[in-house]
N, C-alpha and C positions, 0 to 999 in steps of 0.2 A: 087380372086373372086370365082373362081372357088369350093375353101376349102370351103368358105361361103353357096356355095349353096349345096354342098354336105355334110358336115360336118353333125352329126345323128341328133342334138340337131335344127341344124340349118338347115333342109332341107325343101328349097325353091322350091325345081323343082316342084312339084304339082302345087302350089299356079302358079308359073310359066306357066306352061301348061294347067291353068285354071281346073285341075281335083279334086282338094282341097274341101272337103265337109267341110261346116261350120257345125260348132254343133249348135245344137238350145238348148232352156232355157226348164226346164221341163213344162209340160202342167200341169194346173190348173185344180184343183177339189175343188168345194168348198172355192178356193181364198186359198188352201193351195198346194205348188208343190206336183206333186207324179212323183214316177217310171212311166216306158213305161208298166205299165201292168194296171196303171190307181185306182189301190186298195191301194199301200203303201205309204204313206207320205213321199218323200224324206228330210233324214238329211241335218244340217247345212251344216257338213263338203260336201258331195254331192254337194249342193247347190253353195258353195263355189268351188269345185273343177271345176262344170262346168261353173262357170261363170269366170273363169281364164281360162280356156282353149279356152271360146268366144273372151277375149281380146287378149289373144294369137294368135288366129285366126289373130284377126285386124290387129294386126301386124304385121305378117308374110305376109297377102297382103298387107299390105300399102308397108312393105320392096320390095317386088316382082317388085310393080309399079315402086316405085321409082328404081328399077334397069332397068326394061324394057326400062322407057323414061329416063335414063341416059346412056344406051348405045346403041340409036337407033338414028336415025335423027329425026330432030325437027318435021321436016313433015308428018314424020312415027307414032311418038307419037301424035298426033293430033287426030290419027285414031281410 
């Protein structure tokens, strides 16, 4: 387990420690995405890459939890 949470691909300790910042979707102009500088229309690929990295997100805390309340007491996880 230990390899899991440390491993480069696979590093869980943030999500774990709660210090993991989710990425947010780009902000809307016009009902079209842009960059953070609010002027350039962001591409597909952009588009695409941050919204893979959101579900990536998800999952690396869904995995997080489910490790915290599998090796915690029943009681503990509750909390």
């Amino acid at each position: 387990m230990i390899a899991l949470l440390s491993g480069g691909g696979n590093d869980l300790w943030r999500h774990i420690e709660g210090t993991a910042t989710a990425p947010v979707l780009y902000q809307l102009a016009n009902r079209v995405p842009v960059l953070a500088d609010a002027k350039m229309a962001a591409m597909e690929e952009q588009i695409e890459t941050k919204e893979s990295r959101i579900i990536e997100f998800g999952k690396r805390e869904y995995l997080a939890q489910h490790i915290i309340l599998s090796t915690t007491l029943a009681h503990l996880g509750s909390k």
